[in-house]
C-alpha positions as CSV (number, residue, x, y, z in Angstrom):
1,X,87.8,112.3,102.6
2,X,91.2,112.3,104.2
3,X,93.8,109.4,103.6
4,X,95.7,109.7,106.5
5,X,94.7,106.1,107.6
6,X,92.7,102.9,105.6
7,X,93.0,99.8,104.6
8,X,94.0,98.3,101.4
9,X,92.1,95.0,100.7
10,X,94.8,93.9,98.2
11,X,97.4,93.2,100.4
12,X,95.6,93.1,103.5
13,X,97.6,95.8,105.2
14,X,97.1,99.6,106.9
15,X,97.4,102.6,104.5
16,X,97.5,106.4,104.8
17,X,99.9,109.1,105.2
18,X,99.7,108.6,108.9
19,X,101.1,104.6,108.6
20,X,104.9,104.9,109.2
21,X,106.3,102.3,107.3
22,X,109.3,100.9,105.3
23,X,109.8,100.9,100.8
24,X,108.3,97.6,99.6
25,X,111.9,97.3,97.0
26,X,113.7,94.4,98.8
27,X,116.4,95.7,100.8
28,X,115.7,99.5,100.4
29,X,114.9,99.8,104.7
30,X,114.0,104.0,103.2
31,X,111.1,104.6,106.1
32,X,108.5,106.1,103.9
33,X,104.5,106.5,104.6
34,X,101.5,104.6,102.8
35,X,100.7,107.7,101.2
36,X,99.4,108.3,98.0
37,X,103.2,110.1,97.3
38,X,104.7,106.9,98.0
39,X,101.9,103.7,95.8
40,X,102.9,102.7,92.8
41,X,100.0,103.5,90.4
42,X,99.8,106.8,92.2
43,X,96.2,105.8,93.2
44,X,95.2,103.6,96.1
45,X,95.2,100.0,95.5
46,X,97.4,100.6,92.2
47,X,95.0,102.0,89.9
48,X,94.7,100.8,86.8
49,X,98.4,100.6,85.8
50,X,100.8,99.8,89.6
51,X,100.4,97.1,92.2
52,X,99.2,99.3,95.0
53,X,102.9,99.0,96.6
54,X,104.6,101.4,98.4
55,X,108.2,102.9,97.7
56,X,110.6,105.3,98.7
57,X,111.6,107.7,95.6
58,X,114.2,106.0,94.4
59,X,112.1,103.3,93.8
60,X,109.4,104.5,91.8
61,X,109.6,105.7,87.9
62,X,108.0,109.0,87.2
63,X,106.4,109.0,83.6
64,X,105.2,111.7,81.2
65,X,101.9,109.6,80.6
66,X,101.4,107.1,83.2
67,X,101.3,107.7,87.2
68,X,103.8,106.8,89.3
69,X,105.4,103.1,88.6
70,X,107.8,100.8,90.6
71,X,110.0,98.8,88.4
72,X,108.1,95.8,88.0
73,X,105.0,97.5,86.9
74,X,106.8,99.6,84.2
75,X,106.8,97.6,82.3
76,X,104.4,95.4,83.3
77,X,106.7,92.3,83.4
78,X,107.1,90.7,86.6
79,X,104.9,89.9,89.7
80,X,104.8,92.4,92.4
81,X,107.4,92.6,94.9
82,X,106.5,91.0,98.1
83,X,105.5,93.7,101.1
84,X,107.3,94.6,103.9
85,X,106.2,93.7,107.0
86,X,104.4,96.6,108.9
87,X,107.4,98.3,111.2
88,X,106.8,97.4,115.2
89,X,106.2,100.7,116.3
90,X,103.2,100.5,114.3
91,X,101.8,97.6,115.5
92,X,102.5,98.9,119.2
93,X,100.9,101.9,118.6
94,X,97.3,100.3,117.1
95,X,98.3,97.9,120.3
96,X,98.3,100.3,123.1
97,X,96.7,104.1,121.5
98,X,94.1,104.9,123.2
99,X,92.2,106.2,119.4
100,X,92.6,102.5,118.3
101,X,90.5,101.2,121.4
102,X,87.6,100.7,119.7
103,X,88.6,99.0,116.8
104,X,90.8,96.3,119.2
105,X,87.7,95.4,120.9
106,X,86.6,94.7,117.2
107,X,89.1,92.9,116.0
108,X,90.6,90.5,119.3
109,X,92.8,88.1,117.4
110,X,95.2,91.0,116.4
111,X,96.5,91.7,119.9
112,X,96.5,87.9,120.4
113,X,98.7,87.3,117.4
114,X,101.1,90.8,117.7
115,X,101.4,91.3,121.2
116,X,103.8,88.1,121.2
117,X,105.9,89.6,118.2
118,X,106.0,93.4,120.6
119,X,106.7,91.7,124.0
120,X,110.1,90.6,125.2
């Protein structure tokens, strides 16, 4: 099973080595992927330890023990961060690729609700 593309039911959002995105530490603006290098919890969704968010190295702890951790899940103190927004290119690209056809004809109401945000 690859995990170049998914979706995280968590925070409702695209995953995978192949989603370009931004680090979920507020203000960071490091363009990172939603790979498994980059989730806190080093594990889709989090794991059993992180909050299945996604940061740029500088932003996550490495641990002898424990997987990968931002600094609100290590140590297990605060709420998660809130997530950045998914960058536009993105969103034009599931928009207007022709390998995202299929699942636009399946899911109408995105196009109705992004192609406003895309469109000058």
């Amino acid at each position: 099973m690859g995990w170049e593309i998914g979706y995280d039911t968590n925070w409702h959002r695209d995953i995978g080595y192949g989603v370009p995105s931004i680090c979920d530490h507020p203000g960071c603006g490091a363009e990172i992927h939603r790979g498994l290098a980059h989730v806190c919890g080093g594990e889709p969704y989090g794991g059993d330890r992180g909050c299945g968010l996604y940061f740029c190295a500088a932003h996550l702890r490495l641990h002898e023990r424990l997987p990968q951790l931002c600094c609100r899940c290590s140590p297990r103190v605060r709420t998660p961060f809130t997530p950045t927004a998914d960058l536009p290119a993105w969103i034009e690209h599931k928009l207007t690729d022709e390998s995202w056809t299929a699942w636009r004809a399946e899911h109408p109401e995105f196009a109705v609700e992004h192609s406003r945000k895309i469109t000058p």
